[in-house]
KOLNU-982772 format. One record per residue: residue in one letter; x, y, z of N, C-alpha, C in turn. Coordinates in steps of 0.05 Angstrom, whole numbers, plus 32768, in hexadecimal, padded with zeros to 4 digits. Example, Ala and Ser with C-alpha at 12.3 -4.5 7.8 and 13.67 -1.06 7.14 Angstrom:
<sites>
a81087F8E809C80F67FA6809C81087FBE809C/s81017FD3808E81117FEB808F81028001809D/
</sites>
This chain:
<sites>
x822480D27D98822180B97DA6820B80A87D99/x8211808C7D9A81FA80837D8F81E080797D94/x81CE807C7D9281BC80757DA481B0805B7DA4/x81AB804C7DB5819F802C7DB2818A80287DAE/x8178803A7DA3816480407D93816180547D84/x815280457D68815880637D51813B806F7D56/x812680687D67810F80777D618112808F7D79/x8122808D7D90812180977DA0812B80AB7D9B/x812080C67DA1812E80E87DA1813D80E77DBC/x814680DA7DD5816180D17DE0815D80B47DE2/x817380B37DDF818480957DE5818E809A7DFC/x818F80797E06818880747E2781A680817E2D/x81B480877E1E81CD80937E2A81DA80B07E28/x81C280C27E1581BC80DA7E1281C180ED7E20/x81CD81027E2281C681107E3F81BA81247E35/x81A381307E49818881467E3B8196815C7E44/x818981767E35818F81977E478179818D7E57/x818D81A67E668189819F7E8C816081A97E91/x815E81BD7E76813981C17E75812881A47E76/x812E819F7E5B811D81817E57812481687E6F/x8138816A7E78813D81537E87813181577EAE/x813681757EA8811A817E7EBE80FA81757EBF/x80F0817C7E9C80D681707EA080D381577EA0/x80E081507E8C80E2812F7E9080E2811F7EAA/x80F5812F7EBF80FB81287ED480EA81207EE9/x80D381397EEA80B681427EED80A6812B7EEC/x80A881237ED5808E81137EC7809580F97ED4/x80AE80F37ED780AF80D67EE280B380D37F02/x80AC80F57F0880AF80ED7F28809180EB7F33/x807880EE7F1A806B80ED7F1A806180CB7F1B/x806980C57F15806280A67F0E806780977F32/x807A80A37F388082809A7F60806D809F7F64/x805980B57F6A804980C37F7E802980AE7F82/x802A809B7F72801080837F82801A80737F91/x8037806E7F8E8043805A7F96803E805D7FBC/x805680787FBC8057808B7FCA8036808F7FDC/x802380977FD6801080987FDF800680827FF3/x800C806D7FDB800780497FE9801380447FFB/x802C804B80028035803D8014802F8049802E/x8033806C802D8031807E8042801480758049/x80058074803D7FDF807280457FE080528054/x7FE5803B804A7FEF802480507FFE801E8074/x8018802E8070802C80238087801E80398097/x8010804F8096800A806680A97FF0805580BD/x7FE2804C80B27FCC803F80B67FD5802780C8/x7FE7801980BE7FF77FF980D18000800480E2/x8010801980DD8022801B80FA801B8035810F/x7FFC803B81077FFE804E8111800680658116/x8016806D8105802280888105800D80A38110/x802680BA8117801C80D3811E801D80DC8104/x800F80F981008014810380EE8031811280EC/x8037811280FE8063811780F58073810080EF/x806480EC80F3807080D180E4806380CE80CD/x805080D980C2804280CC80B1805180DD8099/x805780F980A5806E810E808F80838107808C/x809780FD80A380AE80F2809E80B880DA808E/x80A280C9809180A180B28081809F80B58068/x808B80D28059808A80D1804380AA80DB8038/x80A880F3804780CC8103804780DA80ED8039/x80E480DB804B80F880CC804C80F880B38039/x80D680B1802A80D680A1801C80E380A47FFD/x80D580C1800280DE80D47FEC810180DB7FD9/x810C80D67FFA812D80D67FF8813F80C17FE9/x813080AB7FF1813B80907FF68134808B7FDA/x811B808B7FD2811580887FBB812D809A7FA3/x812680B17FA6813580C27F94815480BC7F8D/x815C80B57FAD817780B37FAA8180809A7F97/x817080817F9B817880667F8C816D806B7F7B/x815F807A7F67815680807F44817780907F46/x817380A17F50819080B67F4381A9809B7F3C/x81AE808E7F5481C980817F4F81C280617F45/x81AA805D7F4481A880447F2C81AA80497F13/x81A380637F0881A080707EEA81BE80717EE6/x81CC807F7EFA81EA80887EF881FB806E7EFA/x81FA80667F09820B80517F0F820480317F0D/x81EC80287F1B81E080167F1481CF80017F06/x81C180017EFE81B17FF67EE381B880047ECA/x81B580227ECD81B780377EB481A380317EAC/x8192802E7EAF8178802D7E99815F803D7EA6/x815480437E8D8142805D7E988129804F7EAA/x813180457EC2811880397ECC811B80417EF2/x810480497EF7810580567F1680FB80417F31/x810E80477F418106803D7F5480F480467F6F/x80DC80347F7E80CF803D7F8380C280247F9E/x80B3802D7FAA80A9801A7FC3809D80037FB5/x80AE7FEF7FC080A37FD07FB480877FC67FC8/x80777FB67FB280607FA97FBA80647F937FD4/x80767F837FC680837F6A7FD880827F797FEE/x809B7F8D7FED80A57F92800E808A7FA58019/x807D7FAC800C80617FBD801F80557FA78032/x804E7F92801C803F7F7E8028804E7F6F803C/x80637F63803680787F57805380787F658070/x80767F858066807E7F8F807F805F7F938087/x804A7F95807480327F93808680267F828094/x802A7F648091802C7F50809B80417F4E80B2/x804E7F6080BB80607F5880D080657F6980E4/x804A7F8180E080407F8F80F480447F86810C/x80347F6A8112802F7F62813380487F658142/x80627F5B8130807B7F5B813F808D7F6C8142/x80847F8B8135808F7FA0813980A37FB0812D/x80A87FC4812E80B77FD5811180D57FCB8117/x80DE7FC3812A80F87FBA8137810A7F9F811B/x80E97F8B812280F37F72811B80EA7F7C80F8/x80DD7F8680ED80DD7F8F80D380F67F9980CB/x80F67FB080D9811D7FB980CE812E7FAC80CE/x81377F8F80D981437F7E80E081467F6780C9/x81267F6380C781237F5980A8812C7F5F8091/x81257F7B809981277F80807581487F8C8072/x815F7F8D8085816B7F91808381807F6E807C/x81717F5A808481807F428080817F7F3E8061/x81677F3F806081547F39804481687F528029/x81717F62803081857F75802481A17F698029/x81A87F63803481CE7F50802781CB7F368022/x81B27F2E801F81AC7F11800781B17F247FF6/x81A37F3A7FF481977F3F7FD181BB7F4B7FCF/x81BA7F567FD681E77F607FD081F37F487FCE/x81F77F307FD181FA7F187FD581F47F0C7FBC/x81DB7F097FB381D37F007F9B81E47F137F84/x81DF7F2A7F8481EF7F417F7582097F417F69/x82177F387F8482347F307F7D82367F1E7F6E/x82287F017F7782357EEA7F69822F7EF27F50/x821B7F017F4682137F017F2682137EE97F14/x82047EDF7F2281FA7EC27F1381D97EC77F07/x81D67ED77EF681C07EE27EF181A57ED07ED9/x81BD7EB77ED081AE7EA37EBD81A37E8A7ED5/x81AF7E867EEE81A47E787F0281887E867F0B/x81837EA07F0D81637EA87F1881507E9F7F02/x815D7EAE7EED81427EA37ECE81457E847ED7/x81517E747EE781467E587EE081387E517EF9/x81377E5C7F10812C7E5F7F2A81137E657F1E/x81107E7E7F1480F47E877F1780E57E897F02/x80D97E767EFA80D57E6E7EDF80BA7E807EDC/x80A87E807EC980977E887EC2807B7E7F7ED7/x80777E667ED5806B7E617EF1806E7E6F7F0F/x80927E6D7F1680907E7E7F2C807D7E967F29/x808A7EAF7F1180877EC47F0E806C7EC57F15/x80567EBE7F0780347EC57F09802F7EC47F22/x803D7EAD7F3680327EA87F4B803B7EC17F5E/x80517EC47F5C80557EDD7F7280487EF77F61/x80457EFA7F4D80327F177F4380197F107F48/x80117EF27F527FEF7EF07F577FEE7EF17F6F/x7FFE7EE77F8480017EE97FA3800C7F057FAC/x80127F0F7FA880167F2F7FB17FFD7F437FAA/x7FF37F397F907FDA7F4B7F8E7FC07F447F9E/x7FC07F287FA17FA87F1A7FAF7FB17F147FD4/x7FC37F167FD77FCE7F1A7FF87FC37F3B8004/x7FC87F477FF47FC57F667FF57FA17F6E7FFD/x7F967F557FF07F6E7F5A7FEB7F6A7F5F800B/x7F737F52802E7F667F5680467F647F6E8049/x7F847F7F80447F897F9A80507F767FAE8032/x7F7D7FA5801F7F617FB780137F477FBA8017/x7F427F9B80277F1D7F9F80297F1A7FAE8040/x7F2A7FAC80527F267FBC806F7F307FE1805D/x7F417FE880607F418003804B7F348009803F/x7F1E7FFC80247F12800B80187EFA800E8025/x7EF58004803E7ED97FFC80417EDE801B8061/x7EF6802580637F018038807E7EF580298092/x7F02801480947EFC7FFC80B27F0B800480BE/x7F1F800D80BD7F38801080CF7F30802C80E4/x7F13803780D57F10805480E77EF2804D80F7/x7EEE806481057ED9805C81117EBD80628107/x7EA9805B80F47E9E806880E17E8D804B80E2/x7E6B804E80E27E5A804080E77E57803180D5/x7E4C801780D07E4C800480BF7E3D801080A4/x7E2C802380A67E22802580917E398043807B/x7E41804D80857E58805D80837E74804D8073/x7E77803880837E8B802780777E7C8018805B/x7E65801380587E58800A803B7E5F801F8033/x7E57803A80357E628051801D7E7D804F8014/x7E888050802B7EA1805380207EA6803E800C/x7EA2802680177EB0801380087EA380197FE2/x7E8380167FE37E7780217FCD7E8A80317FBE/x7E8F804A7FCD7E9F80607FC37EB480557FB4/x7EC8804E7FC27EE780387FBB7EE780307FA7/x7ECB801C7FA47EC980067F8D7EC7801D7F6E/x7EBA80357F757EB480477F5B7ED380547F52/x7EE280597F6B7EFF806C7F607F0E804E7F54/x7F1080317F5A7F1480227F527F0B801C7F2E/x7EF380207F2B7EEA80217F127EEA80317F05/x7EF1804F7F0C7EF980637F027F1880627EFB/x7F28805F7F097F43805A7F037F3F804B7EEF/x7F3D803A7EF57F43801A7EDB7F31802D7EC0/x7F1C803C7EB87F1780417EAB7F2B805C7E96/x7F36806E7EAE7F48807C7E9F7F5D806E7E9B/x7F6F80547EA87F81804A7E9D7F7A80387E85/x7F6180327E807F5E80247E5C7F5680407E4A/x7F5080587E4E7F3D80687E3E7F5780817E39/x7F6880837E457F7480A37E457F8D80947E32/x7F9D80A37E267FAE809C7E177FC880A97E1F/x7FE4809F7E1A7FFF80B17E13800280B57E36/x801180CD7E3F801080D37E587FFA80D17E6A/x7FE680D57E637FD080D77E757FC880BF7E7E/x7FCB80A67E6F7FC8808A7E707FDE807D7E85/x7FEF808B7E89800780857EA2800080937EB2/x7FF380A97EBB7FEA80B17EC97FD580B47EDD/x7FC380A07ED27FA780917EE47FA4808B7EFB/x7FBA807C7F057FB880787F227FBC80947F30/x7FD080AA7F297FCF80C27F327FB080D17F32/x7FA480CE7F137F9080DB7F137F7A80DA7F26/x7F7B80AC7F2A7F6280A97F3E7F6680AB7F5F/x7F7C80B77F5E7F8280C17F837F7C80DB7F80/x7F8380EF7F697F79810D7F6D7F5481087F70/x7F4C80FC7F5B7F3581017F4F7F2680F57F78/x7F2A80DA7F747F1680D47F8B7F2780DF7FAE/x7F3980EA7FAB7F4181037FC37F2381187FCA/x7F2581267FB77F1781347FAC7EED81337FB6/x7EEB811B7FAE7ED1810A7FB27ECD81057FCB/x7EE580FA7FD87EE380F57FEE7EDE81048003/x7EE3811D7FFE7EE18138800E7EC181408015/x7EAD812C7FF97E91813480087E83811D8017/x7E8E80FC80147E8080F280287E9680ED8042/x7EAD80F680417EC380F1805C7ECF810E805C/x7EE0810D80727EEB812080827F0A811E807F/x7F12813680697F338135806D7F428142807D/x7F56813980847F618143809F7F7B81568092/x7F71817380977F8D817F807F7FA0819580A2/x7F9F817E80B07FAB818B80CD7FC2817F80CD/x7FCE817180BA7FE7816780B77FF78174809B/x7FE1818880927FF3819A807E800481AE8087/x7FE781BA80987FE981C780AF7FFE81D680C1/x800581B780CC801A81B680DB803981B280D1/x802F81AC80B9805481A380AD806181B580A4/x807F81BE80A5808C81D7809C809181D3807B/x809D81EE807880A081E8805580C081E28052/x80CD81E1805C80E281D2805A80F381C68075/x80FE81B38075811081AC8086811C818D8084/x812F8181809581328161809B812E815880A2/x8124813D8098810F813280A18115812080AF/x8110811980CA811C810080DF810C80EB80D8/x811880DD80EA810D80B780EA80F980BE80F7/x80E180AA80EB80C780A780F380C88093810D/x80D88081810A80DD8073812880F480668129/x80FA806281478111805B814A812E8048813E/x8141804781398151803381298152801C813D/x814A8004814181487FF0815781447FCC8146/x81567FD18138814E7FAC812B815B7FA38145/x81487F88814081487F73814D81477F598143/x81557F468148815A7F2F8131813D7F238131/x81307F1B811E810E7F10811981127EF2810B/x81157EE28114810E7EC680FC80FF7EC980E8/x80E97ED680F480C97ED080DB80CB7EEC80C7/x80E27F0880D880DC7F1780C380F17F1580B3/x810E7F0A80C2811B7F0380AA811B7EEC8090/x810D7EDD809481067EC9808880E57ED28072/x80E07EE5807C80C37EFC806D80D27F03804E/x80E87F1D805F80F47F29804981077F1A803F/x810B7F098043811B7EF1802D810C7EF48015/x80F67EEC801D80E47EDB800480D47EF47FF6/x80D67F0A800680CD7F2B7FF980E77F2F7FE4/x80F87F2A7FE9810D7F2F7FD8810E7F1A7FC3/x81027F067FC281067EF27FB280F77F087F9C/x80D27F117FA680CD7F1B7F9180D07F3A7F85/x80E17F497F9480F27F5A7F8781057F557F78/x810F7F397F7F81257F357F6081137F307F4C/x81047F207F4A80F47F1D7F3180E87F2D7F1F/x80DC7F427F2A80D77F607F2E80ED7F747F20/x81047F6F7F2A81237F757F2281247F707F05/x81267F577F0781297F497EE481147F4C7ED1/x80FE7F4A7ED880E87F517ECE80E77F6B7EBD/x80EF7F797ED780EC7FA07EC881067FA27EB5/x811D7F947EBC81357FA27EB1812F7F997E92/x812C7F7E7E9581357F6B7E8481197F7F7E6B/x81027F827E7880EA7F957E6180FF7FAC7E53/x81027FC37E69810F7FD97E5D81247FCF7E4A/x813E7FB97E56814F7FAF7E3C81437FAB7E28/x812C7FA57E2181257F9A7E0581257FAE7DF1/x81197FC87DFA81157FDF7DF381287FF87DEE/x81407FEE7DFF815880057DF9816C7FFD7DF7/x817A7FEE7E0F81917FDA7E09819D7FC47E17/x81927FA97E0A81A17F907E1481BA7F897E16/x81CF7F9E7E0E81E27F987E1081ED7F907E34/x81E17FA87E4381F87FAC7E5C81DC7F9F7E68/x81C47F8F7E6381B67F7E7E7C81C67F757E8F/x81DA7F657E8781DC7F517E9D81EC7F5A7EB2/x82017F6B7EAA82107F817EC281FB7F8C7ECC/x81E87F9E7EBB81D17FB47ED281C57F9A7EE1/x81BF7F877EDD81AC7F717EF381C27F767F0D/x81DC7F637EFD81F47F717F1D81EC7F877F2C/x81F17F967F2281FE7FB07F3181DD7FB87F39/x81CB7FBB7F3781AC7FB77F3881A07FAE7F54/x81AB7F967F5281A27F877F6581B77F887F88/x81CD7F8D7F7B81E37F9A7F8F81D97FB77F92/x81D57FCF7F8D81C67FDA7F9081AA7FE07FA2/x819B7FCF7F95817A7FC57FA481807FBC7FC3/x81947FB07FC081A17FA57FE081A57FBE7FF5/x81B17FC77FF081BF7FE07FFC81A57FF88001/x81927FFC7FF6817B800C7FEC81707FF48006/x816C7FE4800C815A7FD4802181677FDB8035/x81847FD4803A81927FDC804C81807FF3805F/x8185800C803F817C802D804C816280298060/x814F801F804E812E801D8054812F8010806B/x81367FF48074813E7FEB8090813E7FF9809B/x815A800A80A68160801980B28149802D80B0/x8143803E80A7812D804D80A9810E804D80AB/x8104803080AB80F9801E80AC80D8802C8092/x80E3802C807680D18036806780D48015805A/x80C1801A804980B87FFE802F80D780018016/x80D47FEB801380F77FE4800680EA7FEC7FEB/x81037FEE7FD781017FFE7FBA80FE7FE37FAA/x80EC7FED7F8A80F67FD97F7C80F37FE47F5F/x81047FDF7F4681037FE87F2E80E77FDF7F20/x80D87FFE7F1B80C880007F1680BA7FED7EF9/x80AF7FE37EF880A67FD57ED380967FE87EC5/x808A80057ED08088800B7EB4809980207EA2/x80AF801D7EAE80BC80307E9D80C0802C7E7F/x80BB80117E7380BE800E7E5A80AC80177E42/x8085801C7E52807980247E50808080427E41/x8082804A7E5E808780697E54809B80757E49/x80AC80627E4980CB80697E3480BC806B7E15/x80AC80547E1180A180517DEB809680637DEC/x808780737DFD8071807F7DF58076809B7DF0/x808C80A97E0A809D80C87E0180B380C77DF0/x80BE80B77DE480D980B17DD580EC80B47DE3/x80EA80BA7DF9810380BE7E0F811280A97E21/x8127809F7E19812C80817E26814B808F7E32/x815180AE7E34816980B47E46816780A77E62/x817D809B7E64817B809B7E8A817E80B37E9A/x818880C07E9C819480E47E9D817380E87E9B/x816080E07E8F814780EE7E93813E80E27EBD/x814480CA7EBC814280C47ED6815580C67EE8/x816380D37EE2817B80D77EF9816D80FB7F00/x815E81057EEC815481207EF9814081197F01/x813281097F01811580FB7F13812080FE7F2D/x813B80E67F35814480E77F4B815580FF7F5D/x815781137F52815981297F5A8145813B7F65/x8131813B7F4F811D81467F5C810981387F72/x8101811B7F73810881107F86810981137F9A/x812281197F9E8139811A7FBE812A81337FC3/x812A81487FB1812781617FC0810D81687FCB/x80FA81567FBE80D981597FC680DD814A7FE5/x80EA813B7FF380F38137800C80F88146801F/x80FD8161801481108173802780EC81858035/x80E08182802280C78196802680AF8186802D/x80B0818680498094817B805E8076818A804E/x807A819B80468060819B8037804C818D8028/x806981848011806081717FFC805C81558007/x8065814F8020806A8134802A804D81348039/x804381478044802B814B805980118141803B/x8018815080288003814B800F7FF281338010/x8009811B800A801081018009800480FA8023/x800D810780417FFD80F280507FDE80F48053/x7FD0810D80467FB4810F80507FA780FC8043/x7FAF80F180287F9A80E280197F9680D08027/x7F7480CC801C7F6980B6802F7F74809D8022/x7F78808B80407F7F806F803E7F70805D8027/x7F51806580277F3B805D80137F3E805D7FF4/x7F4A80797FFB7F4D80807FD67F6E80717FC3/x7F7B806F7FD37F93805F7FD57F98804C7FCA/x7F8180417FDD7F7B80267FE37F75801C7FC9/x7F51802F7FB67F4A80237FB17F5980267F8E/x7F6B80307F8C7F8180387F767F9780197F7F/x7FA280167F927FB57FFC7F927F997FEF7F85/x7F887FE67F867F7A7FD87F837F727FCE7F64/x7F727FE67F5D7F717FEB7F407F8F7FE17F2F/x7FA47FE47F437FBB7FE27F327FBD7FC87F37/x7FB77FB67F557FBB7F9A7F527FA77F857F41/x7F947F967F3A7F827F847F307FA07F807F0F/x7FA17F9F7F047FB37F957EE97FC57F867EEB/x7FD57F817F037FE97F787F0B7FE57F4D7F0A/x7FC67F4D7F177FBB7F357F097FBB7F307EF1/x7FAC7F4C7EDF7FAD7F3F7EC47FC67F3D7EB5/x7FDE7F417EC47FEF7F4E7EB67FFC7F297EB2/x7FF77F1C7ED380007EFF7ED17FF27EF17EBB/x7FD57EF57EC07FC27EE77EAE7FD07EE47E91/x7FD87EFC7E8C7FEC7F037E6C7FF77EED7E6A/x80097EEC7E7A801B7ED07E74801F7EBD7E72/x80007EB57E7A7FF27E9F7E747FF57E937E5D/x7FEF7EA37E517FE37E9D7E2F7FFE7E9C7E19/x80197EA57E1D802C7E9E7E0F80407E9A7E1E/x80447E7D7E20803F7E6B7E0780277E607E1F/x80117E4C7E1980037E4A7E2880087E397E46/x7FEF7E3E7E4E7FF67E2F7E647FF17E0C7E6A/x80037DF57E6C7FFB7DD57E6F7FE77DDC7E8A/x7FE97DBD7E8D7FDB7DB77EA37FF07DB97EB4/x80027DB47EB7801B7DB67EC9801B7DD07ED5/x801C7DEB7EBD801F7DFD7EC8800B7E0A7EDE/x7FED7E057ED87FDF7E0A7EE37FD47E037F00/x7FE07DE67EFD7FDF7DD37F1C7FF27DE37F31/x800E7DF07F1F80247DFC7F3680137E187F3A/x800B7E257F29800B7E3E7F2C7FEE7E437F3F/x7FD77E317F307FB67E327F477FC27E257F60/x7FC87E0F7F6F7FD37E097F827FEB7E187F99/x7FF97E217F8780037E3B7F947FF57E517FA5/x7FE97E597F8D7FDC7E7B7F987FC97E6B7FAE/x7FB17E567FA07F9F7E4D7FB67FAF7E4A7FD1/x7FBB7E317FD57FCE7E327FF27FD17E497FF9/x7FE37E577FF17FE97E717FFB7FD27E868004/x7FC37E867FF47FA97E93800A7F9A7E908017/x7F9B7E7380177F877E63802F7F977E648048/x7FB97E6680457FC97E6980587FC47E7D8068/x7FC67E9A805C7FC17EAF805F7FA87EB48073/x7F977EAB80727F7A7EAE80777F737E988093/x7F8C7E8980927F8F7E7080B17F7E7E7E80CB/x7F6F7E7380D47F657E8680EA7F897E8280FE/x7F8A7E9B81137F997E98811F7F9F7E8B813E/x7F937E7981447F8E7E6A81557F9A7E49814C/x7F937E49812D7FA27E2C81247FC27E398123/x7FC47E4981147FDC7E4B81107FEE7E4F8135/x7FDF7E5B81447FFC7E5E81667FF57E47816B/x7FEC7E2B815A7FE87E0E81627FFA7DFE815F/x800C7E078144801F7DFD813B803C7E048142/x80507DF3813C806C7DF0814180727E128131/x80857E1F814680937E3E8139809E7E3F8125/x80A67E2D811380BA7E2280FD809D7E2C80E3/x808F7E1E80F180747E1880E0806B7E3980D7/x80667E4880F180557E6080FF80687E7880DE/x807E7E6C80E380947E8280C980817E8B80B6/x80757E6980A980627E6E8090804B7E718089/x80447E6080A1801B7E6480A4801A7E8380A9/x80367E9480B580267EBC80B380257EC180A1/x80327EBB808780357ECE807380327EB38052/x801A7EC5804580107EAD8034801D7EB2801E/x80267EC6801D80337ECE800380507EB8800B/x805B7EBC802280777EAC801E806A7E958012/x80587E86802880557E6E802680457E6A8002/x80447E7B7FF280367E6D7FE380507E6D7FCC/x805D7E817FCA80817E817FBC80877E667FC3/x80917E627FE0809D7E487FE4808F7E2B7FD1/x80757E347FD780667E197FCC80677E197FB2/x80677E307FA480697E2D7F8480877E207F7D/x809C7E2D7F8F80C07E267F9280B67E017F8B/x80AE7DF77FA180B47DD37FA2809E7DCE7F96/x80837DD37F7F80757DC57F6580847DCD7F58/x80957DE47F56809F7DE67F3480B47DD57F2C/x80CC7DDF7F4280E47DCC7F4280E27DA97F54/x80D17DAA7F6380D27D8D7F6880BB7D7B7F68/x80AA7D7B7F6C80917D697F67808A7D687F4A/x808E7D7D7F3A807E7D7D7F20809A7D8C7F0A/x80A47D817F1A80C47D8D7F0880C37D7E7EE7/x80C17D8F7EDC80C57D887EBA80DA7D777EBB/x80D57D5E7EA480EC7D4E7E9F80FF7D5B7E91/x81167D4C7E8F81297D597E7581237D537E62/x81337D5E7E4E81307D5B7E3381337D427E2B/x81537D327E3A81577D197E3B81487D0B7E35/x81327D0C7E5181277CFA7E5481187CF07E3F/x81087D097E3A80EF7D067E2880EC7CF37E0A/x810E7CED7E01810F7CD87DEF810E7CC07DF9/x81187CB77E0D81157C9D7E1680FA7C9D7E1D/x80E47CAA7E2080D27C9A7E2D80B57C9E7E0B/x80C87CA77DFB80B97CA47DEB80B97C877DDC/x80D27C867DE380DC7C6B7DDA80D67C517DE5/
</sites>
């Protein structure tokens, strides 16, 4: 067979012995497990969970996950890239706490047959013109900087009962596994350099054990194997504000979508992009569907898989379709899922923290080629600003205003997408090409 790369020892269409494609398998189910951490430490904390919800949730995250890498590698995108708990949808559904797990599942189940909807039509040169480069920064700068309330209360263990001068440690603490991460992710090389955020949840786990108290009564209690039930009840309820949330959460999972696929294509093969975007994004739909219903954080194709494709020579998909196998089956065992819920919220925390700060620089990047006008920078600073001043509305102005209104003053991230949507394309909409001779003239 031939492979769509000659440097690669597999080609993305390779199939490995069933040994190597085990470890391999391994190593990239490795790459889930911060994600994984984040969300369970995150949604356990919002919604209160028991600790048998706090296992089931991981269980089931575990499943859901596994299962859409297995059948996106197989059937859908084909490209060696894993799916995993999206930022967007963490943040949507944390914001939409007050109204309850009901009207969240409801959301994110609407917000999933847009995205099947979009899928079908496969009009995939209409989004590249939607979401131009301007969009893009703004939603990679508003999801990382929307995210800063629930980190400062987390790293600082506000959420527990622990005296003000206790909460300076902690937070102190946070800010060091923060600088420690970010330091093994510039300093360690090859695998170990993808592995950082893993490292700075073992490493400050660990630490944390001498100025806080881990609670290992939920290891305890969890069996070593079984099925794992719903953490809470199946009950959507139709939501305006949360269907209209995960609208615009899905806006930046498509981008997200294109973003990752369109990287890994560069690297193995552009031929079948524009079908994998299809079938991808029809896919990603159906995968929200699941999570709705089960009411976990929605999936999204991971961006660094291209990373670690150059770096092992391994660009089989078949290497990720055994990720998602193994996967599924780390679901079946409450043990491994109990692991996952003890870490502290703190240490978690202060690892998202570390990854959103790159996630800034990662926009900042894009700044610089090709540069940025003045244009761009009026849409893109005006954006994020609005949007977090939104965010930050005391809530007394906002139950002042018309309900229509109330949709976007909750959530700054929508409102700051929308606002970038009408400077890019309508107030500060680039002329045509047309034009630009006549008015030279």
């Amino acid at each position: 067979m031939e492979r769509s790369q000659p440097f690669y020892i597999y080609g993305i269409d390779d199939k490995l012995p069933i040994a190597l494609a085990f470890a391999y398998g391994v190593q990239w189910t490795l790459f889930l497990f911060p994600a994984i951490l984040t969300v369970t430490a995150l949604c356990a904390e919002a919604f209160k969970m028991s600790d048998e919800s706090r296992v089931s949730f991981v269980q089931l995250t575990f499943i859901t996950a596994g299962l859409f890498t297995l059948v996106q590698s197989l059937w859908g995108h084909r490209y060696p890239v894993i799916e995993g708990p999206s930022t967007a949808h963490l943040l949507t559904m944390l914001s939409l706490v007050p109204y309850g797990i009901s009207s969240i599942q409801s959301g994110m189940i609407l917000g999933s047959f847009i995205m099947i909807l979009l899928g079908a039509l496969g009009n995939v040169s209409f989004f590249s013109k939607v979401f131009t480069r301007n969009i893009v920064i703004t939603i990679l700068l508003l999801i990382a900087l929307s995210l800063a309330p629930h980190l400062a209360t987390s790293l600082s263990e506000a959420q527990n009962a622990y005296s003000k001068e206790s909460q300076w440690v902690f937070f102190v603490f946070s800010s060091g596994i923060v600088i420690f991460t970010a330091l093994c992710s510039y300093h360690l090389k090859g695998l170990w350099k993808t592995l950082s955020l893993l490292i700075g949840v073992t490493v400050g786990t660990v630490l944390y054990s001498i100025i806080g108290k881990l609670d290992f009564s939920i290891w305890e209690k969890a069996s070593w194997v079984n099925f794992p039930s719903l953490w809470t009840p199946v009950s959507p309820q139709v939501s305006l504000i949360s269907g209209v949330s995960f609208t615009i959460a899905y806006v930046a999972v498509l981008v997200n979508i294109l973003g990752s696929l369109t990287a890994i294509a560069s690297v193995t093969d552009r031929k079948r992009l524009n079908s994998s975007l299809r079938r991808s994004l029809i896919l990603n739909g159906l995968s929200g569907i699941v999570c709705g219903v089960l009411s976990l954080v929605g999936l999204v194709s991971y961006s660094i898989s291209p990373g670690v494709v150059t770096s092992q020579r391994i660009a089989s998909r078949y290497a990720i379709s055994a990720c998602g196998i193994i996967t599924i089956a780390m679901g079946f065992f409450p043990k491994v899922a109990a692991f996952f819920a003890f870490i502290p919220v703190s240490v978690v925390s202060a690892v998202l923290c570390m990854a959103m700060g790159n996630q800034i620089g990662a926009a900042l990047q894009m700044v610089s080629s090709p540069p940025f006008t003045q244009r761009d920078g009026t849409i893109v600073g005006l954006s994020v600003m609005l949007g977090l001043i939104i965010s930050i509305l005391p809530t007394e102005i906002i139950s002042s205003t018309p309900s229509i209104a109330q949709l976007f003053l909750k959530n700054g991230m929508l409102s700051g997408i929308i606002i970038s949507l009408i400077l890019e394309h309508g107030f500060f909409r680039k002329k045509s090409e047309v034009e630009k001779p006549n008015e030279q003239r």
